[in-house]
N, C-alpha and C positions, 0 to 999 in steps of 0.2 A: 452731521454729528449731533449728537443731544448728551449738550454735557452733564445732566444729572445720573446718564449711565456709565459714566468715569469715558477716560482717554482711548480714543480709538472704537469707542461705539455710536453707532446710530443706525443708517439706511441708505436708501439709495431708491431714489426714481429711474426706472428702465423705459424706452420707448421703444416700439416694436413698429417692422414695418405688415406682420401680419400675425391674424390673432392666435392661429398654432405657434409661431414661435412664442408669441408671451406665455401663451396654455404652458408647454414645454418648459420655460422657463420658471414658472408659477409651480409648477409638479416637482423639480427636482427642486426648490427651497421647501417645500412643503414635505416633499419625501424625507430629507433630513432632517427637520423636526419629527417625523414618524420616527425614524432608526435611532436617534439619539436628541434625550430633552438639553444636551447642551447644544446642541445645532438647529433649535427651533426660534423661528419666528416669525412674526405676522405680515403677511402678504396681504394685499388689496390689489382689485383690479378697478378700471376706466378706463373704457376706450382700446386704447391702443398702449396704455401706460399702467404700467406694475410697481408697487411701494411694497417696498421689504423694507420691515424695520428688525429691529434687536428685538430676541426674544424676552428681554431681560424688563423692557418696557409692559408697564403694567394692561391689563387688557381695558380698564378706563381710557388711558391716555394711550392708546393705540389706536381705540376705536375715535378718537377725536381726531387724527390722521386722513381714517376713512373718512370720517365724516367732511373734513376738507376739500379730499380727492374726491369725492363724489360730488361737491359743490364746484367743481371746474366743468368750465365750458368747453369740451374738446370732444 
C-alpha cells in the first residue's frame, strides 16, 4: 500500500522461479498500460523479482522504488 495514492492502491513485489516467467509477467502489466492509460503502471526488474507499482505514482517517486530494488542484494 502507499497511502498518499488513497485506499487500495500501491504494488506488489513478485518472485519468480525463472526469468521467462517474470519476462511474461513483466509484458502483460506492461501490455496494459499500452491498451489502456487507466491500467498503467511501473514495472522494475532484479534478479528474479518484479515491482509493479500504481500507475497513479509519480515517475519521481517511482523511480526511487527502482532505485531501492536495484540496491538489493539478490
Amino acid at each position: 500500500m502507499i497511502p498518499s495514492l488513497g485506499e487500495d492502491s500501491g504494488g506488489r513485489v513478485l518472485s519468480f522461479e525463472t526469468p521467462e516467467d517474470r519476462d511474461k509477467t513483466k509484458e502483460y502489466y506492461d501490455s496494459l498500460g499500452r491498451e489502456s492509460a487507466m491500467f498503467y503502471s511501473h514495472t522494475f526488474v532484479k534478479g528474479n523479482l518484479l515491482v509493479q507499482i500504481n500507475g497513479e505514482l509519480s515517475d519521481d517517486r517511482a523511480a526511487a522504488y527502482d532505485a531501492a530494488l536495484q540496491r538489493l542484494d539478490c
